[in-house]
N, C-alpha and C positions, 0 to 999 in steps of 0.2 A: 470387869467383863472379860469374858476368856476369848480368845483370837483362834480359830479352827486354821488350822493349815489350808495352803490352795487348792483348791480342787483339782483332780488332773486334769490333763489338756481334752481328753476326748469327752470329758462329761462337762465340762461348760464350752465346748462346739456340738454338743448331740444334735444340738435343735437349728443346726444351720438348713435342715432340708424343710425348715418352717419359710425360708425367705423369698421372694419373688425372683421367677428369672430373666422376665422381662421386664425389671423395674430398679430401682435405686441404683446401688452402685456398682455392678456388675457389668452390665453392657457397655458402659462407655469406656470399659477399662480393656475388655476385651474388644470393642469396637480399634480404640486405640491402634494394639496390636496389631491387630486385622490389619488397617489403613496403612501401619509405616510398612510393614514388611510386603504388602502390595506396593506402597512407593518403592522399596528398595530393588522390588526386584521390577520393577519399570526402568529405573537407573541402570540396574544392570543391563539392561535388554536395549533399552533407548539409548545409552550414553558409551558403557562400557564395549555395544556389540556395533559401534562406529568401525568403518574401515575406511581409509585413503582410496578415493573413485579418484580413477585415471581418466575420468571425464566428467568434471564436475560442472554441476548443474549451472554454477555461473557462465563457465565456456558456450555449455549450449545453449542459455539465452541471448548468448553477445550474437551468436550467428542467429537466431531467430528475431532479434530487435534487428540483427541488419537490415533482415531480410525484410520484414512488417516496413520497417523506416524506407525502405528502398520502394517498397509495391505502392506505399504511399503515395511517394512523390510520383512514381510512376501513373498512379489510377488520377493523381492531380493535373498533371501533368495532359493527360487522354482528355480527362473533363476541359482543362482551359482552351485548351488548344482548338474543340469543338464548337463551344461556346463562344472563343473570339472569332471562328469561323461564320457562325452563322450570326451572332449582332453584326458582325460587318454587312452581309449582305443582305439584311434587315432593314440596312437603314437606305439602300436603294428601292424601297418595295413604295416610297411618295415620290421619289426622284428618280426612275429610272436612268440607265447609262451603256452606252458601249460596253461588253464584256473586255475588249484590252482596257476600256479605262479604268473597270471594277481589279483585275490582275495589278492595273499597274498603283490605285489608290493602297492595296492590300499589300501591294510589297515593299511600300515606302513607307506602314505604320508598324509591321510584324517581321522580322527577319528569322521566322524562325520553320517557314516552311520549305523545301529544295524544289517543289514543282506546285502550280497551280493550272488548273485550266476550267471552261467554263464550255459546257457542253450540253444539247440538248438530249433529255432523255429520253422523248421516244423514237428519236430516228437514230441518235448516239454521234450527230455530226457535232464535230468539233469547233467550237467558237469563237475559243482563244486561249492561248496556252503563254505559259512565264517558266524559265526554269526547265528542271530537267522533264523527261518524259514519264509522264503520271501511266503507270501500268492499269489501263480499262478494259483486259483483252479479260473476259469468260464473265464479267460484271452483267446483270442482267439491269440497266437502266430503266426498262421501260417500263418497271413497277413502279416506281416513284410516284407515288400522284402527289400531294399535301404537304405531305412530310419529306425532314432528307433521311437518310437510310443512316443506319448506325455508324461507327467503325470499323471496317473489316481491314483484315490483313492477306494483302497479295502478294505473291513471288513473282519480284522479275529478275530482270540480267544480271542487275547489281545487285541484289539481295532482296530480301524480306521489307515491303514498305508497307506503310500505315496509311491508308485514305482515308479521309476526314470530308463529309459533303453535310452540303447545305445548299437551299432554295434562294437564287437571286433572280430578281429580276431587270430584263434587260430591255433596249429600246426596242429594236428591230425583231428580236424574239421572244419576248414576254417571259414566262418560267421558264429559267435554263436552271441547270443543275454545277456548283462553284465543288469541285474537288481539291483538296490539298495532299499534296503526299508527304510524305517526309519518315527518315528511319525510327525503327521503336528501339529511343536509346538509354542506357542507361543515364542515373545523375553524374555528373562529374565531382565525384568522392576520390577521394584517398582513400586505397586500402593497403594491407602490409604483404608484404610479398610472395606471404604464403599462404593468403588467401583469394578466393576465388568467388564472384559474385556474377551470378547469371540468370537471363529472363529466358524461358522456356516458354513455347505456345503450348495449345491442346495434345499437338501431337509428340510434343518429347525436344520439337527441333530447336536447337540455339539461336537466339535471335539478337542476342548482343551479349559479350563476357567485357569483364573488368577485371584485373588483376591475372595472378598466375595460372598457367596450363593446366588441364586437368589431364592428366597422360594415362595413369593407371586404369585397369577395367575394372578395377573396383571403385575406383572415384565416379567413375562416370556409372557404376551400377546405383551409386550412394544419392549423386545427383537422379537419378532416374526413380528410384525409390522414394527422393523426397517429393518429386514431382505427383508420383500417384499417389502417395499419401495426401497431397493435398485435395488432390481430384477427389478422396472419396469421403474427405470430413465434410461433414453437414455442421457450421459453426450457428450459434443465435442470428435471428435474423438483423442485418447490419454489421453481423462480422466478418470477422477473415479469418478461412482457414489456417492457420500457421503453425509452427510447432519447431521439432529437432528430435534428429536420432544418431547417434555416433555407429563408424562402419566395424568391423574386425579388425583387428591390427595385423598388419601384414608382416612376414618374414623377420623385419627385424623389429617386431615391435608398435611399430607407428600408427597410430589409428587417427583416422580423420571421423570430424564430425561435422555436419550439417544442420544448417537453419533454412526454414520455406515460409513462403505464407504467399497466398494466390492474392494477385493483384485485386479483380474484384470479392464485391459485396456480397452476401447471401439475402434476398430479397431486394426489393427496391425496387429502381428505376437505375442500374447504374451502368452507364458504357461501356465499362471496362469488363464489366462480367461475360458477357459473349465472347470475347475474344480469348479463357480458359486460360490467360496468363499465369506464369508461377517464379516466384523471385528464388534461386537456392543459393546460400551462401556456405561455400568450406573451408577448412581448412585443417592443417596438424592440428594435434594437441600434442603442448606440450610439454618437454621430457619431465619436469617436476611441478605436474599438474596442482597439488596441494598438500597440507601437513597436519597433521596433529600435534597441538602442543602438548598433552597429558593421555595420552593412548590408554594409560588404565587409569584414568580416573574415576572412570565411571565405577569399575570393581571395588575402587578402595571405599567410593561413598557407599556404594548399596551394602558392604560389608559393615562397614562402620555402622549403618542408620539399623542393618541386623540387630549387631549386637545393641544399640540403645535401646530397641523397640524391647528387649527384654528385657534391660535392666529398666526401664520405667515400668513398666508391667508389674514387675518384681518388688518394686519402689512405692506406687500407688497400691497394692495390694497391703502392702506391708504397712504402710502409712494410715492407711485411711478406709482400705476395707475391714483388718480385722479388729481393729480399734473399733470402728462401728458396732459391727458385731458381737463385741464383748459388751459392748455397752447396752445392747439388746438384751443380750443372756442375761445378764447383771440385774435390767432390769427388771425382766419375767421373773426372776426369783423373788423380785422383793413383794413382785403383785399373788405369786402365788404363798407367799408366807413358808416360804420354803430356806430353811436354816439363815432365818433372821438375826441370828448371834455371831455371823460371819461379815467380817467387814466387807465391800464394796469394793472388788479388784478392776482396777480399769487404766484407761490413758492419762497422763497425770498433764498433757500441754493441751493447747487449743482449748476448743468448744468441747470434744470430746474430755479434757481434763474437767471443764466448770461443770458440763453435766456427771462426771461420777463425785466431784466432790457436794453436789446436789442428793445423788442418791442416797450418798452415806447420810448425809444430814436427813434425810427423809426415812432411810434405815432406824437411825435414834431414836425418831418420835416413833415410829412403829414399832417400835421395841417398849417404850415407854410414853404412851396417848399425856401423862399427865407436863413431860420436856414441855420447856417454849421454845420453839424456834428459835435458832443462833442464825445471827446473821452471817449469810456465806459470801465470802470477798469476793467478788466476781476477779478474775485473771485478765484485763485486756491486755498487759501489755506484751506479749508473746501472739506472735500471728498461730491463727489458726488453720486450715483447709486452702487456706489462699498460700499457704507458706508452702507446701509441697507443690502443689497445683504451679506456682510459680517458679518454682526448680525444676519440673519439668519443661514448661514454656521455655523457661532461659536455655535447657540441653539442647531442643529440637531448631532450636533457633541459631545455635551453637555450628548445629550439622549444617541448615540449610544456610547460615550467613555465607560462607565462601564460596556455595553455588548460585547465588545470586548475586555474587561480584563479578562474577563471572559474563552477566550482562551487558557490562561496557565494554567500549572499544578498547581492543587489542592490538597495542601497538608492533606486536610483532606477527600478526597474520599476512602469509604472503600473498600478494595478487597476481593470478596468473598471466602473461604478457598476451595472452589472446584478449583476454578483459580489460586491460589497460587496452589496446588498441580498438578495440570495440569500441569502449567510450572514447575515442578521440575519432572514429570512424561519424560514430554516430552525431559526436556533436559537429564534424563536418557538414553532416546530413541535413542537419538542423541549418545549419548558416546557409544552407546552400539553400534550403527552403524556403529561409525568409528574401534573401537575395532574388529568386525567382519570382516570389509573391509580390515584390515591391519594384521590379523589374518590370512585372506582367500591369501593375498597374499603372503605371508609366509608360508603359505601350501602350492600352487604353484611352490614355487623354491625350497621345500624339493620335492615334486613331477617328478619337473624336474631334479633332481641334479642326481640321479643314470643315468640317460641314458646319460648325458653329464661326467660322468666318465673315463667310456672307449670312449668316440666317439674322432672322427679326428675335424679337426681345420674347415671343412669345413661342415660334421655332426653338429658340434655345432653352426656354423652358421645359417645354418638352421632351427635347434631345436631353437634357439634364437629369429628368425625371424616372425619364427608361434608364437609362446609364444605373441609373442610383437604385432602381429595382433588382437590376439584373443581377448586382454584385453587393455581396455584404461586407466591402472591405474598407470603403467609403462612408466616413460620418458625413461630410458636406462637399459638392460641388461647384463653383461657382467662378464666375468668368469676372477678368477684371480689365476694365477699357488702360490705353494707353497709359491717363496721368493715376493709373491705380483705383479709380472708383468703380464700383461694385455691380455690373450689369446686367449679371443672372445668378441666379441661388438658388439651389432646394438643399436640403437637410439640415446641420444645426449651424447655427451663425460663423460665419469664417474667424478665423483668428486675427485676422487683421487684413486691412484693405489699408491705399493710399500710396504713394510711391516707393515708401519702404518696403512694399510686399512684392515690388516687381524685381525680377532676377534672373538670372540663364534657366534653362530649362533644365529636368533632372527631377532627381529626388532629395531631398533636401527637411530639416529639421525646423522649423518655423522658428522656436522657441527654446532659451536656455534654463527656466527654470517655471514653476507656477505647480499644480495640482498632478496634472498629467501630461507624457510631451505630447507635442502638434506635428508630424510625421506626413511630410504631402509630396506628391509629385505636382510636378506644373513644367504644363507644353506651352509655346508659344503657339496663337492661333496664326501666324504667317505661315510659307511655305516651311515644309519641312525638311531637312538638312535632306542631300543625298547622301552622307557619309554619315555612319551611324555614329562616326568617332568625334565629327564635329558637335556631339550635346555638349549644350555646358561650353562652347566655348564662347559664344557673344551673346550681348543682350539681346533680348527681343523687341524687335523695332516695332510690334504692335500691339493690341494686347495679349491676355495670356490664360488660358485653363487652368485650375489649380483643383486639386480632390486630396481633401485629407485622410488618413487612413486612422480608422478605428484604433483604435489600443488594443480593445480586448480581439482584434481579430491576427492582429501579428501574437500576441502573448497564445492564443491559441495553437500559433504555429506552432511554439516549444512546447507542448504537451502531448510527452511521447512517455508508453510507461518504458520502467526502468530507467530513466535517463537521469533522477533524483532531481535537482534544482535546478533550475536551465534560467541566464539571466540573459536579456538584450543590452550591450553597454556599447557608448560613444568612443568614441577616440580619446576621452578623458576618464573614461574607467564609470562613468554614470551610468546608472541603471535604464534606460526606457522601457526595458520591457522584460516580465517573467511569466513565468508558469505557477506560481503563487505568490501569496502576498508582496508585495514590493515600496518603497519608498521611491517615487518619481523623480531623477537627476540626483539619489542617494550613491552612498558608495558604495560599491561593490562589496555586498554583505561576506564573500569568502574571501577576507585578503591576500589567504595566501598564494589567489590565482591571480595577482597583479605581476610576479616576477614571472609565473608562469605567460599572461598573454605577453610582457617584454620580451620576452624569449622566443614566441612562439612566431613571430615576424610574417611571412604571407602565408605560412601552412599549420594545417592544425599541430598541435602537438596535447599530451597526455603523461601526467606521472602521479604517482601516489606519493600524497601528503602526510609524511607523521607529526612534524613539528607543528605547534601553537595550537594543539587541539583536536579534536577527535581526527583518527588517522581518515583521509577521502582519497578520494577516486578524483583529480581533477583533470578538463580540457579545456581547452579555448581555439577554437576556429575564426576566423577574419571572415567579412562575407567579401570575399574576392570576386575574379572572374570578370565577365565584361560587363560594358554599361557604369551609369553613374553612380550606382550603390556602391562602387568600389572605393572611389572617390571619397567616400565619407569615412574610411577608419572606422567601422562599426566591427563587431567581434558578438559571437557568440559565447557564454561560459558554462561548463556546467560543475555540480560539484556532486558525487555520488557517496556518500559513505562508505566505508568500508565494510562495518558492519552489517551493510543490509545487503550485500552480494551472496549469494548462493554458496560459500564456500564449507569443506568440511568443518575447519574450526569453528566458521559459525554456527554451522549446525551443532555442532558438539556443545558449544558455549547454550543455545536456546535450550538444547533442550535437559541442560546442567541448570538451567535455571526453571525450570516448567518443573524439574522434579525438587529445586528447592521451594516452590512455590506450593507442590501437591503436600509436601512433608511437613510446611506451617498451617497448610490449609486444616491435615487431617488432626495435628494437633490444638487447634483452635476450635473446630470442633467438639473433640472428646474433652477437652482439659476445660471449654466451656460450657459444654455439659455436665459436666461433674458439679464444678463451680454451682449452675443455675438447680441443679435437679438435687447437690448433697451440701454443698458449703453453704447459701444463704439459708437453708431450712432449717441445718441444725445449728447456724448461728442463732436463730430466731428460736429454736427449739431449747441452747441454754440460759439464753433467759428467760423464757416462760419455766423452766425446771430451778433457776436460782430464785423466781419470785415465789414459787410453789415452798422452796425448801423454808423462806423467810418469814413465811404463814398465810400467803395469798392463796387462800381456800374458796376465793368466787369465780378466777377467771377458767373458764372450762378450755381443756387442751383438745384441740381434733386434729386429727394426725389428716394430713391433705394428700399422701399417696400414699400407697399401700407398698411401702418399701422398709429398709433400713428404721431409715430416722419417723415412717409414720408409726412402726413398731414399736419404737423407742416413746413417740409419745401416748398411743395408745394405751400403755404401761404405767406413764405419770398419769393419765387419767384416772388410771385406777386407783393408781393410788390417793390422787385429790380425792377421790372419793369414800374411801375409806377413812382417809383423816377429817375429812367433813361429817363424817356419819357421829350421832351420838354414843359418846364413850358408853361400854358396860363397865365393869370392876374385874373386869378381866386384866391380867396381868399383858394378854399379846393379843390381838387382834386377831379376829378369825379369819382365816384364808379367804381370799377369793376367789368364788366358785368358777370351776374349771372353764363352764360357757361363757363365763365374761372375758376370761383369761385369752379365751382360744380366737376371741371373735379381735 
């Protein structure tokens, strides 16, 4: 049998403008394409077109979490202060009393107002007064009917005071009107020396600073600009305005930036909103704000993942398109009986090698009806379609493995020392928070303890009951006579009654180990110390108030954003309390801020951690200051990641990894569509062609897309059926007619 030479190139590709172009294996190859070199030049744009901000976005959160942390405690601060105001004189509205006696019961439970007096509102005569002089000059009293009037804020000799009123009632004068004054002051935080933290009213005026002067007129433009910027956001209802803007740098360089956020709420019912307060926090930035570790990395990927996207293109075109396509030609010639004396030139590996060593065998019989089929070895052991398809996979994976490492912490990103002080600012904030909240509740039950002295069993009931509505910081209330036994209770069962549970007055930890700790203050119902220094120094010779505090209501208190993990721990480093999951009386989950609170002794302190584990942000605050909470060794910790602060290199690292992510995405795609749309088919398609070559003349082939591989079988169809048809004595079989050919 004589062997014709090859055909040239362009007459077995004529018939490529026969193939679909929205189908087989074309689109996903130019899809491919399309997708990396769109990655690359995302890389380029996202990664490579990074520059070093001389105010990075971590800085300006650190002053806007001051500033939110500060207004907080502040708008907390307007609410209790109110509140302790008017339950006090609440609870004369069954027992009326002389206004000195109402002044002098209030200033031996609360020490925390400079003037009190008690005044009727509609003639404005004075009834009794404590403390310094409560400024009532331009006050219009005589609207009060029901209610007591908000907080408002008055200028007098000594400065700016804060009045606080409420409704008490008195013997001789029935509804008189109880005012408190006292200054709108900031928390007592630590800040660093070059920052500056200030509450501003509606009209612009300073009403308390902490920390360093602001001297420039551009600082004080910077402060003034953060203030009306808050004035003019409209936040969700329940938010707060806040935010940050950095000013121009001046003469030599130096730019300050600013944090705000307005004291009150948007919506509500909240006290603090009237009064248009605004927290602005500034300070330098500075001189080596932040860095890039690889400035062109970005260039060198999108060029790299360039030049891949063509040589895979180049690769799968080469591999798997025109081998298909030969095998198409190949096999239109055999259907159309066109130079059947020419062996069968095709891809000699894969599915594509078994289906041309199928045609030739199928060439045979066609050539001579009376051949019996030879069996055709099938080739498995050489990968097919999967074998290219996966040397792609492996290159692209190749590119994007190293920008996806690029995801963990980096142990040499620097943090800027405004953000190290921030979080040591802030977790002061925090200590000083919970210190206040457990302080406030501790004045509360020295508050209530005289009227639950003399009262009956069912008096204190009641008195117990309000208490425990008023306030959601209290799981259980309850009084315990002399020898410890149990004489009034609402809410959940006390932790323990009997003499063990009697002890100095204070705040104080029930319990060293169990589920959850038991966290309680407890006043003696006797008289109350006149020295506030004497708590906690003698037993109590009668019995005694005790109110345990919530868990979830102090772990509350550490939930501040940006702050990362915030832990409540004992004098022995145990946990009582966080801002997420926790182990109760476990160890302090971040060890390595055990040398840090050793160190850290009565003031906060802050440094960043490389060793033993992903680099962090740590602080630890003491809850100091006055009162018994000091007494206990208790500490604040937090521990913030590195990686999650706002800094360039982590930006650079995210979004180094978003474009390794986009570049396996779009190769998983196209190299899984090939796979699904061209390699199971025509795996399937050479052995329905090697059963065919072997003499299986019944199973009919239907090609399932109108693509490559359904042309391919369309073609073995025909031919099944040709070989199926009754032989004549013809030597070659008669062509198949053009319309069968074409369809």
């Amino acid at each position: 049998m004589s062997t014709a030479p090859n055909p040239p190139r362009q007459h077995r590709y004529r018939r490529r403008a026969d193939m679909p172009l929205l189908g087989g294996i074309r689109p996903p190859i130019v899809l491919l394409l399309v997708l990396l070199l769109a990655v690359a030049a995302i890389t380029a744009l996202a990664v490579g077109g990074l520059r070093v901000d001389d105010t990075p976005q971590a800085v300006r959160e650190s002053h806007q979490y001051a500033a939110e942390d500060t207004a907080a405690s502040l708008r907390a601060g307007l609410h209790e202060s109110a509140t302790d105001l008017r339950r006090a004189a609440a609870r004369y509205d069954a027992a009326p009393a002389e206004p000195s006696a109402v002044l002098t019961a209030l200033g031996q439970a609360y020490h925390k107002w400079r003037g009190t007096v008690v005044v009727r509102p509609d003639t404005g005569r004075l009834l009794a007064a404590r403390g310094e002089t409560v400024p009532l000059a331009g006050l219009d009293l005589g609207r009060v009917t029901d209610t007591a009037p908000a907080p408002v804020l008055v200028p007098s000799t000594t400065g700016t005071r804060l009045l606080t009123f409420a409704l008490v009632t008195t013997k001789a004068d029935g509804r008189a009107l109880l005012v408190a004054s006292d200054n709108l002051r900031l928390p007592g935080i630590a800040t660093r020396k070059e920052q500056t933290i200030q509450v501003l009213d509606a009209a612009g005026a300073v009403l308390d600073t902490t920390g360093a002067e602001l001297g420039a007129e551009a600082d004080r433009k910077l402060v003034s600009g953060a203030r009306e910027r808050a004035a003019r956001e409209r936040p969700l209802p329940g938010g707060t305005a806040s935010g940050s803007l950095a000013g121009s740098p001046d003469a030599k360089g130096v730019r300050r930036v600013a944090g705000y956020a307005a004291v009150g709420t948007a919506g509500g019912h909240d006290l603090a909103t009237p009064l248009g307060l605004t927290v602005v926090s500034t300070s330098t930035v500075d001189g080596r704000p932040g860095s890039l570790r690889h400035p062109l990395l970005g260039l060198a990927a999108a060029g790299a993942l360039t030049a891949l996207a063509l040589l895979l293109a180049w690769y799968l075109v080469r591999s798997l398109q025109r081998p298909l396509l030969r095998l198409f030609l190949e096999s239109r010639r055999l259907t159309r009986g066109d130079r059947l004396d020419q062996p069968v030139h095709g891809p000699a590996r894969g599915e594509a090698g078994r289906i041309t060593r199928a045609l030739e065998e199928l060439r045979l019989q066609l050539l001579d009806p009376a051949r019996p089929p030879a069996p055709v070895r099938p080739d498995r052991r050489r990968p097919g379609t999967a074998l290219p398809l996966a040397l792609c996979a492996v290159l692209v994976l190749g590119w994007s493995g190293p920008l996806l490492l690029l995801g963990g912490n980096d142990p040499t990103v620097r943090v800027p020392t405004q953000v190290v002080a921030g979080q040591r600012d802030r977790t002061d904030t925090a200590a000083d928070r919970v210190r206040q909240a457990l302080n406030e509740g501790y004045a509360d039950l020295r508050s209530l303890a005289p009227e639950l002295a003399g009262a009956s069993v069912g008096q204190a009931d009641a008195l117990l009951r309000a208490t425990l509505a008023e306030h959601d910081r209290y799981r259980a209330l309850y009084v315990l006579g002399a020898g410890g036994e149990l004489l009034a209770h609402v809410g959940e069962p006390p932790h323990r009654t009997g003499p063990e549970a009697l002890g100095a007055s204070g705040v104080l930890l029930l319990n060293s180990s169990g589920k959850e700790p038991r966290i309680a203050a407890r006043a003696s119902l006797a008289a109350a110390p006149a020295d506030a220094e004497a708590e906690g120094a003698a037993e109590p010779a009668g019995p005694v108030l005790v109110g345990e505090f919530k868990t979830d209501f102090l772990s509350a208190l550490l939930v501040r954003p940006g702050l990362g993990r915030v832990w409540l721990v004992d004098d022995r480093q145990r946990v009582l309390a966080a801002n997420a999951g926790y182990s109760s009386f476990g160890d302090l989950p971040e060890g390595r801020a055990k040398a840090l609170l050793a160190g850290a002794g009565k003031s906060a302190a802050a440094d960043v951690l490389r060793g033993g584990g992903d680099p962090a942000l740590l602080a630890a605050a003491p809850l100091g200051g006055n009162g018994t909470v000091a007494k206990l060794g208790w500490s604040v910790v937090t521990a913030h990641p590195v990686a999650w602060l706002h800094l360039d290199q982590n930006r650079a690292d995210r979004r180094a990894v978003l474009a390794g992510m986009l570049g396996l995405a779009a190769a998983a795609l196209c190299l899984g569509w090939l796979f699904i749309a061209v390699g199971l088919p025509l795996r399937r398609l050479a052995a329905s062609a090697e059963a065919l070559a072997t003499g299986d003349r019944r199973t009919v082939l239907y090609p399932v897309h109108h693509d490559e591989v359904g042309a391919v079988a369309r073609s073995l169809e025909l031919i099944r059926q040709e070989l199926a048809r009754p032989r004549r004595t013809a030597t070659a079989p008669a062509p198949a007619p053009a319309s069968a050919s074409a369809r």
